[in-house]
C-alpha positions as CSV (number, residue, x, y, z in Angstrom):
1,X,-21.1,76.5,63.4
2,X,-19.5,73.7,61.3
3,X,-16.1,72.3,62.2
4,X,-14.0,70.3,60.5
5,X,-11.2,68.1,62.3
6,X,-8.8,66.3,60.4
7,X,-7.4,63.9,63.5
8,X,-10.5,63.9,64.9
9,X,-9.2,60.6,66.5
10,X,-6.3,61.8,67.9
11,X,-6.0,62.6,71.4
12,X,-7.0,66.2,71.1
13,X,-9.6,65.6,68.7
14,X,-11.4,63.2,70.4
15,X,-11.9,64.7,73.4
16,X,-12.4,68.0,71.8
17,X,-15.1,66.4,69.9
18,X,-17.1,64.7,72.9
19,X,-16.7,68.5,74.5
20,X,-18.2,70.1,71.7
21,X,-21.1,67.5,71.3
22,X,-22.1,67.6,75.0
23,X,-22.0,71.5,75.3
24,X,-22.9,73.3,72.3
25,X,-25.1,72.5,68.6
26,X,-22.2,72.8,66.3
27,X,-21.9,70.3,63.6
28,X,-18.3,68.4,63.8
29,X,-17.1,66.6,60.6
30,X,-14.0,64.6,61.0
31,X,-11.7,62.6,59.5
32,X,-9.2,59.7,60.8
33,X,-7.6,56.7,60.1
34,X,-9.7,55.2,62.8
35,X,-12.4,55.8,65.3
36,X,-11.9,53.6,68.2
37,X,-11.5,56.7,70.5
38,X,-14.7,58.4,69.7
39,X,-16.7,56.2,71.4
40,X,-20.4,57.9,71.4
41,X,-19.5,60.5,69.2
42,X,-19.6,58.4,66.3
43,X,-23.9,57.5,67.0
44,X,-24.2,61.4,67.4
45,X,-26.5,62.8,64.0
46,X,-24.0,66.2,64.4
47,X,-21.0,64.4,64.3
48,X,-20.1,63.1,60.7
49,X,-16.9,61.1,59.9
50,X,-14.9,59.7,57.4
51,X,-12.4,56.7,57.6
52,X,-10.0,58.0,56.0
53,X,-6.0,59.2,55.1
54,X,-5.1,63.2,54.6
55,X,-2.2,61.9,51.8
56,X,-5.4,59.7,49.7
57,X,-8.7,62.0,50.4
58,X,-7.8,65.0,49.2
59,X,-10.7,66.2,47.7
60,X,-13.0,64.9,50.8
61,X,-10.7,67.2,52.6
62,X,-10.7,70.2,50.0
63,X,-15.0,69.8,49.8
64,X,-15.4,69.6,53.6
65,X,-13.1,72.8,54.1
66,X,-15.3,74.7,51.6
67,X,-18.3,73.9,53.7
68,X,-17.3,74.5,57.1
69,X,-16.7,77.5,59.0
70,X,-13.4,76.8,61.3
71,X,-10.8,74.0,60.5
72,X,-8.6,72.2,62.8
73,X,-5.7,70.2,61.3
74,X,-4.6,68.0,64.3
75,X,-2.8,65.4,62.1
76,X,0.9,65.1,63.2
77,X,3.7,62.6,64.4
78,X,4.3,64.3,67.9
79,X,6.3,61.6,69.4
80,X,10.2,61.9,69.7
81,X,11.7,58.7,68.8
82,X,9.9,59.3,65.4
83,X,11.5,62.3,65.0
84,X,15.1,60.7,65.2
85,X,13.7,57.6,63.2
86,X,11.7,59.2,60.3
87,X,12.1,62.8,60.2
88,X,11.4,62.9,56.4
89,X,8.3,61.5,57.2
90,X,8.2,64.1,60.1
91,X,8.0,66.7,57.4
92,X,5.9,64.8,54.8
93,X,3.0,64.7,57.4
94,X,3.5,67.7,59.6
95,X,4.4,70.3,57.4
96,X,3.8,69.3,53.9
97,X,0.3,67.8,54.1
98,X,-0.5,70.5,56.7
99,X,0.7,73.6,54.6
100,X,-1.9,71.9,51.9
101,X,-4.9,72.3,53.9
102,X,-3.4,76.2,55.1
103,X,-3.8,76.6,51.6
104,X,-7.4,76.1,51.3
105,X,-8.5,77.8,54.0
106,X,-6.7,81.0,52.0
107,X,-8.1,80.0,48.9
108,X,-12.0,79.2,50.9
109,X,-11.1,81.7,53.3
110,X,-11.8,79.7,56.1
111,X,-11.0,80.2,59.6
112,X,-8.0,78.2,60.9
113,X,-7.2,77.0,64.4
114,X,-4.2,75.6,64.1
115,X,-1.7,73.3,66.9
116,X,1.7,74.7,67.2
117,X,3.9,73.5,69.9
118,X,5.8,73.8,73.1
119,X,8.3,72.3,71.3
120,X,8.8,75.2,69.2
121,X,10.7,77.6,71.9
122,X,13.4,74.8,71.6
123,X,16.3,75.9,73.8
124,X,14.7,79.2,74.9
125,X,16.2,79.8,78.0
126,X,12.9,82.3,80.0
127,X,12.3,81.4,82.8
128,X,8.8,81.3,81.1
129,X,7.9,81.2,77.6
130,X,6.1,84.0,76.4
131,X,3.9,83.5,72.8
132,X,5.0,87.0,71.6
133,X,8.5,87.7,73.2
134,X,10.5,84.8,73.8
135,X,12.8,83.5,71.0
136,X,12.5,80.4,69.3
137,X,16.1,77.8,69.7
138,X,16.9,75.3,68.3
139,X,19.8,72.4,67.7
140,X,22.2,71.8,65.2
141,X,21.5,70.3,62.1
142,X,22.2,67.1,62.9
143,X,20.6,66.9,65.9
144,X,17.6,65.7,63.8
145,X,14.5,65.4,66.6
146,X,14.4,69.5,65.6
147,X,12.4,68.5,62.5
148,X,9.5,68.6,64.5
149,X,9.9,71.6,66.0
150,X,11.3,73.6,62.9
151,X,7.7,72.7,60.8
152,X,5.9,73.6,63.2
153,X,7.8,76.8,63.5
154,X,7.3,77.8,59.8
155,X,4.0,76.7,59.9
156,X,3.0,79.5,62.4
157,X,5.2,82.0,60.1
158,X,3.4,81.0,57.3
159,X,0.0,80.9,58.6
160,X,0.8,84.4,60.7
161,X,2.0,85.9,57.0
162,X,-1.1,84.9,55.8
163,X,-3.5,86.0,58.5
164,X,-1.7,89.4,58.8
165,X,-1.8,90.5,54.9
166,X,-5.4,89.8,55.3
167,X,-5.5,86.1,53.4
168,X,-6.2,84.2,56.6
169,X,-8.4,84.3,59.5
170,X,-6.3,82.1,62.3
171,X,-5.9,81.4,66.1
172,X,-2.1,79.6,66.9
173,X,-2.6,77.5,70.4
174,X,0.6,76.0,71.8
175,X,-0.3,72.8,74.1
176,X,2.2,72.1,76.8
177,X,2.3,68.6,77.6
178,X,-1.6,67.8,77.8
179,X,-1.9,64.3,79.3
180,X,-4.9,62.0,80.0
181,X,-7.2,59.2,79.0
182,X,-6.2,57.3,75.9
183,X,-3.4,59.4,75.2
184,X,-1.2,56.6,73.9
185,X,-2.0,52.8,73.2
186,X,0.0,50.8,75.0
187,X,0.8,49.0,71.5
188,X,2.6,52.2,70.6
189,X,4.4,52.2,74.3
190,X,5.1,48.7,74.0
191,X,7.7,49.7,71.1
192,X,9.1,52.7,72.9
193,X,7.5,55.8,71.4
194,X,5.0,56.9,73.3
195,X,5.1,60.1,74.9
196,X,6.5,59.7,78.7
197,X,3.8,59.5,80.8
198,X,2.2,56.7,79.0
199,X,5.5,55.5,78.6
200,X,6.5,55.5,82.1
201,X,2.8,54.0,83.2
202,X,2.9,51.2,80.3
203,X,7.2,50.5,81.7
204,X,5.3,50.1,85.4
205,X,2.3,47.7,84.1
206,X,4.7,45.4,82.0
207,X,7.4,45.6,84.4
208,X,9.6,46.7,82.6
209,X,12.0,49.1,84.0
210,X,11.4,52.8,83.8
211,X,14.3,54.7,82.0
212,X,15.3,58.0,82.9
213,X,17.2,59.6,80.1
214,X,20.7,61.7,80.9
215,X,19.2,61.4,84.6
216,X,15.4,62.6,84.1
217,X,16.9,66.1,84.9
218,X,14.7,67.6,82.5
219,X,11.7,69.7,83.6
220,X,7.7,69.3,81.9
221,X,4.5,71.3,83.2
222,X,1.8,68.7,82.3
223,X,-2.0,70.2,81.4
224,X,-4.9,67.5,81.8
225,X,-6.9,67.5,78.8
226,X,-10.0,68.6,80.4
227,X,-8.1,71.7,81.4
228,X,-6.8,72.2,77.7
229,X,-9.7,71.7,76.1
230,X,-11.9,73.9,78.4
231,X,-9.4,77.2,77.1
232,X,-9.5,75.2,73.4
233,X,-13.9,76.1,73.2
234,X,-13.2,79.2,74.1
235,X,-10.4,79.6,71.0
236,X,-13.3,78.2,68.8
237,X,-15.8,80.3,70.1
238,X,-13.8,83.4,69.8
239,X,-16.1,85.9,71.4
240,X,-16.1,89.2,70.2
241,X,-12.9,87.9,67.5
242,X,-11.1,88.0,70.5
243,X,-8.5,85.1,69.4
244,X,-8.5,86.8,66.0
245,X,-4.4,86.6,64.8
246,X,-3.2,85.5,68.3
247,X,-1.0,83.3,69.3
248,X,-2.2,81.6,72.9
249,X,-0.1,78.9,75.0
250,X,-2.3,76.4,76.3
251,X,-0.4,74.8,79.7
252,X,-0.2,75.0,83.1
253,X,2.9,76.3,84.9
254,X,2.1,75.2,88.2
255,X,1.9,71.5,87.5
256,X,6.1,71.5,86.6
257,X,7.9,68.5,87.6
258,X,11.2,66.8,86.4
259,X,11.0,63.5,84.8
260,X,12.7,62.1,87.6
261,X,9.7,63.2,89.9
262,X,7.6,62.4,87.0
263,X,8.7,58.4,87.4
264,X,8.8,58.9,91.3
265,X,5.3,60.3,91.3
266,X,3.7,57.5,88.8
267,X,5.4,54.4,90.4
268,X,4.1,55.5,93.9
269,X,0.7,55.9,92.7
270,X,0.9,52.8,90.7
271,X,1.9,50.6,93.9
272,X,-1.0,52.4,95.7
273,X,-3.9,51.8,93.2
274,X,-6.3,48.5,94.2
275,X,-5.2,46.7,91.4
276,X,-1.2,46.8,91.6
277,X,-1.4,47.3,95.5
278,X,0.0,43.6,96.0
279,X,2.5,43.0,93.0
280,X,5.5,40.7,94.1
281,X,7.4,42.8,92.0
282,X,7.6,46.4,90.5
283,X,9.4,48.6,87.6
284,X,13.2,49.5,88.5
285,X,13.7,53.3,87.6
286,X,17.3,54.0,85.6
287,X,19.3,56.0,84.3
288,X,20.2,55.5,80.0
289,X,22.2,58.3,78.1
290,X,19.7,59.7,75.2
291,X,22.5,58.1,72.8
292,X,21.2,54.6,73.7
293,X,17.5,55.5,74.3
294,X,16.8,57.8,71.3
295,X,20.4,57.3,69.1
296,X,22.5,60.3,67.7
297,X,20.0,62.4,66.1
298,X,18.6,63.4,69.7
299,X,18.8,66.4,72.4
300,X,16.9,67.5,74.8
301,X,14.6,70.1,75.8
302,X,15.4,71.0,79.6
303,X,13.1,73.3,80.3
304,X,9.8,74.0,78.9
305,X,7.1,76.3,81.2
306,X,4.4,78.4,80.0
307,X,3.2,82.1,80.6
308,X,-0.5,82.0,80.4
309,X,-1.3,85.6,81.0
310,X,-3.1,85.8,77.3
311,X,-4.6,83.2,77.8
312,X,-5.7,84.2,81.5
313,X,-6.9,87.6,79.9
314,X,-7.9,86.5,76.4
315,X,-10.0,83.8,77.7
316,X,-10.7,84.1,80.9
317,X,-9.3,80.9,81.5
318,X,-7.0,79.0,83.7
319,X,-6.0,75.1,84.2
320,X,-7.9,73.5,87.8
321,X,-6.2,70.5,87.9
322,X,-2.9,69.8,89.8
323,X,-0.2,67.6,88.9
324,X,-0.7,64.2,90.8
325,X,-5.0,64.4,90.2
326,X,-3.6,65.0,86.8
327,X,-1.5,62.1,86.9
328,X,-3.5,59.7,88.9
329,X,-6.5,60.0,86.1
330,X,-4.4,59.5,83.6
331,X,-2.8,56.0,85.1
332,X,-6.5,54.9,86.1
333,X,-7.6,55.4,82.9
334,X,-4.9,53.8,81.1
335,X,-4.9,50.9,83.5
336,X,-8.7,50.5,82.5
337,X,-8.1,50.8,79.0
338,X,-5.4,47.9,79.1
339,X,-6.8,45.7,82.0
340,X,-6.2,42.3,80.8
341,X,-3.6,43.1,78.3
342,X,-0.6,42.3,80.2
């Protein structure tokens, strides 16, 4: 099988890369504007990659598409500040550039496995969210960090349309907060938007304090990325078709924490590792209103649990990692990453 990732050095396409390198003999070709995640992959003769931009190598893009057999378009801004600060950009990247490549998987008719979002059932208020069932809610117009949520949204009506009229062959997978090695840079948490666990790690080795927004009240279920990728081969795979036309949340309910515990669980296992044991001095955790950490165009998303019962029976697959070995590997690696840097 041939595969074509366009942010292949993302966080999800890296490590989705390594995966399908070390376990099976399909051929990856990938594109990025870097490739300082990749690490091996990039000396590996069935991994082939281009340096390159999805708005400037279009016809790289259009030619690889024609000869592979599944496409992955991971490229997107998923980080929140951005969406207050540039949601026309927002849409330039996420939906426009993306409904480009939807198209030529129609036109090729090419398989598409395609990232939605948690973020897409908004304000739903189940008690879990449910791929077919629960309804999608969002914000007011205004409220601009929706932009990221409302294209992804009519990207998986567009692509469904498609895929049911018989144009498309697709797979929808919504990641719930998927966390672990080199998920941020601590360049990009240095300025304030990365996502919060990096966030909160990168606040607690600058010492800087750690800044619970409206309280931290608001509840995550965070997936390591071994876990996520583990049910993402078996989308690609798709034994039997079973993924064909589905829709499949990718997350793992029983790792659900506030932010607040979220802060409380990193800074104590920051203070324990060998490295940070003996600080003089360690991050104070606050309280900041989301006007002053993220401006007007923000609100927030309180609640945000998966069901994973399709993907329990569609797959055969559920997430083995709990929330604070979850959490620790992720500030290990992180503190490796930057050791020195501070």
């Amino acid at each position: 099988m041939k595969i074509l990732i366009l942010g292949v050095n993302g966080f999800i396409g890296h490590h989705l890369t390594n995966r399908i390198l070390a376990q099976t003999d399909w051929i990856v070709y990938g594109m990025d504007l870097a490739d300082d995640r990749l690490g091996e992959a990039v000396n590996n003769p069935r991994f082939h990659f281009l340096e390159g931009d999805m708005a400037i190598n279009k016809e790289w893009i259009e030619y690889h598409i024609k000869k592979c057999d599944v496409v992955l378009p991971l490229v997107a801004i998923a980080t929140p500040k951005l969406y207050v600060e540039d949601p026309i950009g927002v849409y330039n990247l996420d939906f426009e550039m993306n409904l480009a490549v939807v198209k030529q998987c129609v036109k090729y008719h090419k398989r598409v496995v395609f990232p939605s979002t948690s973020e897409v059932y908004g304000a739903c208020t189940d008690p879990e969210f449910k791929e077919d069932e629960s309804f999608l809610v969002v914000g007011p117009i205004q409220k601009e960090r929706w932009i990221y949520s409302c294209c992804k949204q009519l990207l998986d009506r567009v692509i469904y349309a498609y895929g049911t009229r018989g144009h498309l062959e697709f797979t929808l997978f919504r990641p719930f907060n998927w966390i672990g090695p080199r998920l941020d840079s601590l360049d990009v948490a240095k300025e304030g938007s990365s996502r919060v666990v990096t966030q909160f790690i990168a606040e607690l080795l600058m010492k800087r304090p750690i800044s619970l927004v409206d309280g931290g009240h608001q509840k995550r279920c965070f997936t390591y990325v071994d876990d996520g990728i583990s049910a993402l081969m078996k989308i690609l795979e798709n034994k039997n078709d079973i993924c064909k036309s589905e829709i499949i949340n990718i997350g793992n309910p029983d790792n659900e924490c506030s932010v607040k515990e979220l802060a409380d669980i990193l800074k104590n296992l920051f203070m324990a590792h060998p490295a940070h044991r003996n600080d003089k001095a360690y991050s104070e955790i606050i309280e900041a209103s989301a006007m002053s950490y993220y401006g007007k165009g923000y609100q927030d998303i309180y609640s945000r649990k998966p069901s994973i019962e399709k993907a329990r029976k569609l797959l055969d697959w559920k997430p083995e990692i709990g929330l604070k070995d979850a959490l620790r590997m992720t500030l290990d690696s992180f503190l490796e990453e930057n050791k020195g840097a501070v």
